[in-house]
N, C-alpha and C positions, 0 to 999 in steps of 0.2 A: 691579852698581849697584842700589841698592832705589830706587824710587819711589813718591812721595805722591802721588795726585791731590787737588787741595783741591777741586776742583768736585763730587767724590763724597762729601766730608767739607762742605765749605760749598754752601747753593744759593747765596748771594750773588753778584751779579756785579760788584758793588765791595766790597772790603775796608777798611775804616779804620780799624776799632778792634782794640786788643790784645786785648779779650778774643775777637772773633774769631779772631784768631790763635792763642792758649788753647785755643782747642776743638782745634787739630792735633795738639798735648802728646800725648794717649793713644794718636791713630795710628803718629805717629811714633813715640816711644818703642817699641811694639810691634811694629813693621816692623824696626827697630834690632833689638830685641830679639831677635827671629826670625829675622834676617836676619845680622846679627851685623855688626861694621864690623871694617876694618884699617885702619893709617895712609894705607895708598893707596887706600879705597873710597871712593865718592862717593855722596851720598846726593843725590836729586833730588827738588824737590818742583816739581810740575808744575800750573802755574797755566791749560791748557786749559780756555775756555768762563767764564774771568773776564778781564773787563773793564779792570781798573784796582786798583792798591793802591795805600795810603797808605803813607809812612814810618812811622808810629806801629805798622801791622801788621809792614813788615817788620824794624822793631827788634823788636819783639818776638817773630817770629819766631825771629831771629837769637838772644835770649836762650834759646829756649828748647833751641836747636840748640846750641850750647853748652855748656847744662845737662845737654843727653843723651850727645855726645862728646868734648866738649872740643876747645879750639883748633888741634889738626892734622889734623882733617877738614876735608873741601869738601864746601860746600855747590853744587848745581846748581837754580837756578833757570829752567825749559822753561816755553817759551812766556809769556814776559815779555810782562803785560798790555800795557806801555809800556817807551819807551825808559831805558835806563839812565841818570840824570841826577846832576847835581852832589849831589844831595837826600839820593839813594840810598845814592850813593858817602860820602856825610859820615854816614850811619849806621853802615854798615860800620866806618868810622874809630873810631867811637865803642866798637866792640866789640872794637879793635884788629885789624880783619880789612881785606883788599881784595876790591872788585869790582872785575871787568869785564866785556866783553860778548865772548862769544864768535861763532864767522865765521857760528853758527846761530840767531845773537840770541839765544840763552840769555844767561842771568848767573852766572859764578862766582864765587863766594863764598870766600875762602881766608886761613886763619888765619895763625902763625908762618910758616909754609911753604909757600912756591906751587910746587905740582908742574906747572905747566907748562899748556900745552892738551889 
């Protein structure tokens, strides 16, 4: 599994804009990179020591995540600043992907294909 910490990449403890989201693009990509994906890998970005996100950050996000593996990766969102909500959920949709909340309060993220818990 690779992980992103954002709180090491942003000091912010609220997120709401895309172009803060923006700034994750180079870590990511190069964790990816380095790390390498398979259809079954899960890439994790871990929201520890922030507070709260807007939908505007995490579609954008989601675009960017996208950008770098394409729709049959999951994404794993740790330590979800807040609860999963309708809001969330209807981003997701928009990217053609589902969330849910998993039994750790994390959020996963999953394109074409849900492999499961």
């Amino acid at each position: 599994m690779h992980t992103l910490r954002v709180h090491d990449v942003l000091k912010d403890k609220v997120l709401v804009s895309r172009e803060s989201a923006r700034l994750l693009e180079v870590p990511l990509e190069g964790m990816i990179a380095t790390e390498g994906t398979t259809v079954d890998s899960r890439v994790t970005v871990d929201f520890e020591g922030v507070e709260g996100i807007a939908p505007s950050f995490l579609d954008e996000l989601l675009t960017i995540f996208e950008s770098l593996v394409g729709g049959e990766q999951c994404l794993v969102i740790a330590n979800a600043p807040t609860r999963l909500s309708l809001k969330f959920e209807a981003v997701a949709r928009g990217h053609e992907m589902s969330v849910r909340a998993l039994p750790d309060g994390s959020w996963l993220v999953s394109g074409r294909r849900d492999p499961g818990p």
